[in-house]
Structures are given as structure tokens and as C-alpha cells.
C-alpha positions in Angstrom: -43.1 7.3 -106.8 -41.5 10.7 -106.1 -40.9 13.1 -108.9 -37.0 13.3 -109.9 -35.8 17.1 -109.0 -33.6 18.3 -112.1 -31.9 20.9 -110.1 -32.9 23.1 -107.7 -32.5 27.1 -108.5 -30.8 28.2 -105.2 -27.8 26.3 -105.9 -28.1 26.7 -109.7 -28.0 30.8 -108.8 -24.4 29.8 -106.3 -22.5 27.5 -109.2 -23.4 30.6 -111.8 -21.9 33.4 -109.4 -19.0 31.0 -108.5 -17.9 30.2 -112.2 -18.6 33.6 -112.6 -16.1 35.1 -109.9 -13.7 32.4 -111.5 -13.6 33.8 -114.8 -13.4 37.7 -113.2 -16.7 39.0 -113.6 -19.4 39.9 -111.4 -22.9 38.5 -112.0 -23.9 41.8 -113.0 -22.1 42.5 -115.6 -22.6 39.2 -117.5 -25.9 39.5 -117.4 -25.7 42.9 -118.7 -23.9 41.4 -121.1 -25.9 38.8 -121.8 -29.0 41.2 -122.1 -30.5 39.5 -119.3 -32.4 41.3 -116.3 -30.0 42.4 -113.1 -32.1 40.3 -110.9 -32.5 36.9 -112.8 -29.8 35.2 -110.2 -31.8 36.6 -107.3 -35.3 35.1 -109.2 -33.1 31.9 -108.9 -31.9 32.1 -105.1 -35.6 32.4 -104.4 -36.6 29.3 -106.6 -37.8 30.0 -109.8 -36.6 29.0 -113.1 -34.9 30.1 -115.9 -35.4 29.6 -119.7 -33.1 26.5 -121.0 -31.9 29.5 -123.5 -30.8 31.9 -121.2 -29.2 29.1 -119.0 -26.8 28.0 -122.7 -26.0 31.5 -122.6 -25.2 32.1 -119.5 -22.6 28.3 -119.6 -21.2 29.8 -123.0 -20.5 33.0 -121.6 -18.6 31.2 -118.6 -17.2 28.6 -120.6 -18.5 25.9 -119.3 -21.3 23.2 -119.8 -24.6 23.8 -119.1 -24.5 20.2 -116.7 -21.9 22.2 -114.6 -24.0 24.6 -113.9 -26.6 22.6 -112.8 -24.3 20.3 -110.8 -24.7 17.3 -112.8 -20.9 17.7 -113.3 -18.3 18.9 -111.5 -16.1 19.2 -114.5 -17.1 22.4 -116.4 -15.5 21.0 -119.8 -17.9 17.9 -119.7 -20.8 18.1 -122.5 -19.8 21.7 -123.3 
């Protein structure tokens, strides 16, 4: 039996910098922000993971839920 993929971090980093250019910022400056490092969504684009913490942070800074971002949802107000 194959493992079940939660999400995948290349289009985890696309839905952030999308709900991001929604709400008027740039990636950059919510991570600054955020106190997160300028290259975490380019980590993601290239597969790795990110902390469950700094992935809450990142959905309450955009306003949305956390499923959104991962596409489990395409209804940012669901589970927020």
C-alpha cells in the first residue's frame, strides 16, 4: 500500500505567494514579518518542509486556514 502524500511543498510555496498577492503583500515582507527566513518559500518550491508552527502563522497572517494552504480546501474561511 502506497503512503498517503499530505501535501506536496511546491504547490504549498504557490497557494502561500497567491493568498499572499491577494491580501497585498509580497512573500517577503510577511515573512519578515513573521520573523521567518527570506528564503523559506524557495526551501518549499524545492520540496522541503516547513514546521506545522510556522505554517499557522503564516494562514493567520493571510487570514486564512491552514487546509487552504495546503489545498485541502479551496475555501480559505474553512477550519480557520
Amino acid at each position: 500500500m502506497e503512503a498517503k502524500v499530505l501535501y506536496d511543498s511546491p504547490s504549498l510555496a504557490k497557494r502561500i505567494k497567491a493568498r499572499a498577492k491577494e491580501k497585498g503583500v509580497t512573500a517577503k515582507t510577511m515573512l519578515n514579518d513573521l520573523g521567518l527566513g527570506s528564503n523559506s518559500i524557495s526551501h518549499l518550491l524545492h520540496g522541503q518542509t516547513m514546521a506545522h508552527d510556522r505554517l499557522a502563522r503564516i494562514a493567520d497572517y493571510l487570514d486564512c486556514s491552514v487546509d487552504y494552504l495546503l489545498g485541502r480546501t479551496d475555501n480559505p474561511e474553512i477550519n480557520k
